[in-house]
C-alpha positions, 0 to 999 in steps of 0.5 A, a space after each residue: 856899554 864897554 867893559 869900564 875895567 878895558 883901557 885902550 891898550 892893544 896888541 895883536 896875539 890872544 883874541 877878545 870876544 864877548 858881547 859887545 853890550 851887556 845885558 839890560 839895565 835894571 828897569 828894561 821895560 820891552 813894552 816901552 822900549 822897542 826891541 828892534 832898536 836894541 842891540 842885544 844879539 852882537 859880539 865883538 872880536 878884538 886882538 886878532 888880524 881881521 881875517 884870521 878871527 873872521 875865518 874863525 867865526 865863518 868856521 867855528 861859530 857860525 858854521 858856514 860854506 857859503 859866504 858873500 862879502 861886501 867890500 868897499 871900493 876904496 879899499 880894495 882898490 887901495 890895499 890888499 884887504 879884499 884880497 887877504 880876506 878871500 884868501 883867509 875864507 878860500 872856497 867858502 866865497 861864493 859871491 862878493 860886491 864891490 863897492 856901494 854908493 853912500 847911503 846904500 841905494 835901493 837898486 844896489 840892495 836888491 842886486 845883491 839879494 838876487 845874487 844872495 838867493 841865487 847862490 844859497 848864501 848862508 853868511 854875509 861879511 862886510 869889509 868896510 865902512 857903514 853904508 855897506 853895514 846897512 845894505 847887508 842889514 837889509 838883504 837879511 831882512 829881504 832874504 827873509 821875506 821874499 824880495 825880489 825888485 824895488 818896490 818889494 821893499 815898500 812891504 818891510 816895516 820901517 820908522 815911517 811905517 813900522 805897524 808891518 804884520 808878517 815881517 819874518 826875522 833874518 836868518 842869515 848872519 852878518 859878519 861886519 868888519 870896520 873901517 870906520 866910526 859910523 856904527 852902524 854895524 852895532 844896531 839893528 835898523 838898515 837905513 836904506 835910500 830910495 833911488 827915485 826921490 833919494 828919501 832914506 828910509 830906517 827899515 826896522 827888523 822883526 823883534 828876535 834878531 836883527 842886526 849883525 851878530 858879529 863885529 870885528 875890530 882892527 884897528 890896523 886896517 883902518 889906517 887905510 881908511 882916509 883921515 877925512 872919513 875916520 875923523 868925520 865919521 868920529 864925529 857923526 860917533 860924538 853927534 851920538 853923545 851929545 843928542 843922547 846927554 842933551 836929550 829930555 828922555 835920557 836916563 842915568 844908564 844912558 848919560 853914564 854910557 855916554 860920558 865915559 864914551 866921549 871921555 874916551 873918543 874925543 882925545 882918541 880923535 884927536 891923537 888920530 888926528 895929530 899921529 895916523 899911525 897911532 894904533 891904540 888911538 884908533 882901537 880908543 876910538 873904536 872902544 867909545 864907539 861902542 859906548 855911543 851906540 849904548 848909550 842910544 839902544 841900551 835903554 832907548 833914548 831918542 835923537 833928535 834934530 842933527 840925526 834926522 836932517 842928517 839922514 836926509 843930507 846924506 842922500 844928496 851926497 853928504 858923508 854920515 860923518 860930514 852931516 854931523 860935523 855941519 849940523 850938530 853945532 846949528 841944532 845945539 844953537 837952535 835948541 839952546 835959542 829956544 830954551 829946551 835943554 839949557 841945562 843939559 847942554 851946559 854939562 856937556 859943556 861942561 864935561 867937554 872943558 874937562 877933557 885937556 885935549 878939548 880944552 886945547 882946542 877950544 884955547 886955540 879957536 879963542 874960545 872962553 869958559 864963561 862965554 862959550 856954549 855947546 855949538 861953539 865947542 862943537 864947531 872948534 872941534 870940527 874946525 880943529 880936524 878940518 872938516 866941513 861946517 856948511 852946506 856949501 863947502 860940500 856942494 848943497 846948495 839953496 835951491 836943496 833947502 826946501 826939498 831937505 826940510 820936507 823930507 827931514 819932517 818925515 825922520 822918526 827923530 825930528 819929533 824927539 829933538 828936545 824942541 819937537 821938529 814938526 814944521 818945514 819953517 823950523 827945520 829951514 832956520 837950522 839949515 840957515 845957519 849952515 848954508 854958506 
């Protein structure tokens, strides 16, 4: 949860650095909450150039030499970050990747351990967007547990098999810097797709420490970031909200968490959307980002359907953020259809309404206050920052259905969607509703 005092405002000069999470809620109950999941161990730094307070902390918080960076393609490609960031850390670099494919491949993973061990590296930054957040994740926890090809990988805990006994903690610190709204840089677990079958797998991190210790924020630098990314993976941010508002296990830390985020991040979206330039939009966003992360870790609460079919989706060459925009309207119809969380869905409605800019947009689609639900504000939203809302806009086609379904039903979160998702039949009548 952010700061409820921070407004949104910001200008380059005096860095921010603090937890980006406080402590538990009263009630925090380790036995029932898995620790894996929560965030506890991550700082933000904010108010500096990226470069400037990374090569800060390399120096004077983690004390490190030797360092490796991943960095997106894109934006190597396209800009000179890459190239600001070497220069800012010098001969600290001793190794760097640039560019892995989406949803962070298995076989990319394990070259960048072999490279990591080779070269005694004892830091890792990433510069870009969230599959470069979860390959880092993961080379930590391989590091630590002597992984050396593929199929060592089958050894670490993960959500289809988290009883793993033996699993060492990550010893080496990750440094993220983002360039867009996936989060995954907040949380512990490294999702991770298996080459063969393209499966992704949620690998869990031992108890003490996890994920990255560490995320900087520049707002400036993801200008570089295309719109289609940043306003998408801002969605796949809201997916977080909503699953958490709309879900039967939520609690009043996490709907607070969650409210004041998606009051925060759905203008930010949208003035991001209307201006690319608008600097203190895109540091709102990153702000309620923070917010929607908390609001699943802090105390737990379970996703459920668009987050486990989207991890399925992606594999088959589907952006994190462009999964969300595509399923989160169906699985909200889907659950509303079946009477789970009627209710819930009708505050967030309703919470939505109040927000002028998405009260705009809704107008606009023609939609109606007393006739509207969820999944159609959602699906305006979408359609209002023209983004993908079917399978056939992003190329997955009918023959896909089957093998998706069976490996969404192997998604930690399918059994905790507010109908539990426990058969391919169910997961087949969401993916009706989005196929053409």
């Amino acid at each position: 949860m952010s700061d409820r005092s921070m407004t949104s405002k910001f200008t380059y000069g005096e860095e921010t650095y603090r937890p980006a999470f406080p402590p538990p809620p009263p009630g925090f109950d380790p036995v029932r909450v898995p620790s894996h999941r929560f965030g506890n161990f991550c700082h933000i730094s904010y108010g500096l150039p990226f470069e400037v307070a990374c090569a800060r902390h390399v120096a004077d918080t983690f004390h490190s030499s030797r360092v490796y960076v991943l960095a997106s393609g894109s934006l190597t490609r396209n800009t000179d970050a890459l190239k600001r960031l070497e220069a800012a850390l010098g001969e600290k670099v001793v190794g760097k990747t640039v560019g892995m494919k989406s949803h962070t491949l298995w076989s990319e993973v394990i070259k960048v351990v072999n490279e990591c061990q080779q070269l005694q590296v004892d830091l890792i930054v990433t510069l870009g967007g969230g599959s470069l957040s979860d390959g880092a994740k993961l080379v930590a926890i391989a590091l630590a547990n002597d992984v050396a090809v593929a199929e060592d990988l089958r050894r670490l805990p993960t959500s289809m098999n988290p009883s793993v006994e033996g699993t060492k903690d990550p010893t080496i610190p990750l440094i993220c810097i983002p360039t867009s709204l996936s989060g995954g840089e907040y949380s512990n677990p490294a999702g991770a797709t298996e080459d063969s079958n393209l499966q992704k797998h949620q690998f869990l991190p031992p108890i003490k420490r996890g994920g990255p210790a560490l995320v900087v924020l520049d707002p400036g630098l993801t200008m570089a970031t295309p719109d289609s990314l940043w306003l998408s993976s801002g969605i796949r941010a809201v997916d977080h909200f909503v699953e958490v508002l709309c879900s039967l296990r939520s609690n009043p830390s996490s709907d607070a968490d969650a409210e004041h985020g998606l009051r925060q991040l759905v203008p930010g979206i949208l003035r991001c959307k209307r201006d690319k330039s608008d600097i203190e939009a895109r540091f709102a966003c990153q702000l309620g980002l923070i917010d929607a992360i908390g609001a699943v870790f802090r105390n737990y609460v379970p996703l459920g359907g668009s987050h486990a079919i989207g991890h399925m989706l992606g594999p088959l060459g589907v952006g994190h953020g462009e999964t969300s925009c595509i399923l989160l309207p169906a699985v909200c119809k889907y659950n509303a259809a079946h009477g789970a969380n009627v209710e819930r869905q009708k505050a967030v409605l309703t919470l939505l309404w109040s927000v002028d800019d998405m009260r705009v947009v809704a107008r606009e689609a023609g939609l109606k206050e007393d006739e509207a639900d969820l999944g159609d504000m959602i699906d305006a939203f979408v359609r209002s920052l023209g983004l993908p809302r079917s399978l056939k806009e992003v190329g997955v086609g009918r023959d896909k259905l089957d093998g998706l379904a069976e490996n969404s039903l192997q998604d930690i979160w399918s059994e905790s969607n507010p109908v539990p998702l426990v058969r391919r039949e169910q997961i087949l009548e969401i993916l009706e509703m989005v196929v053409d």
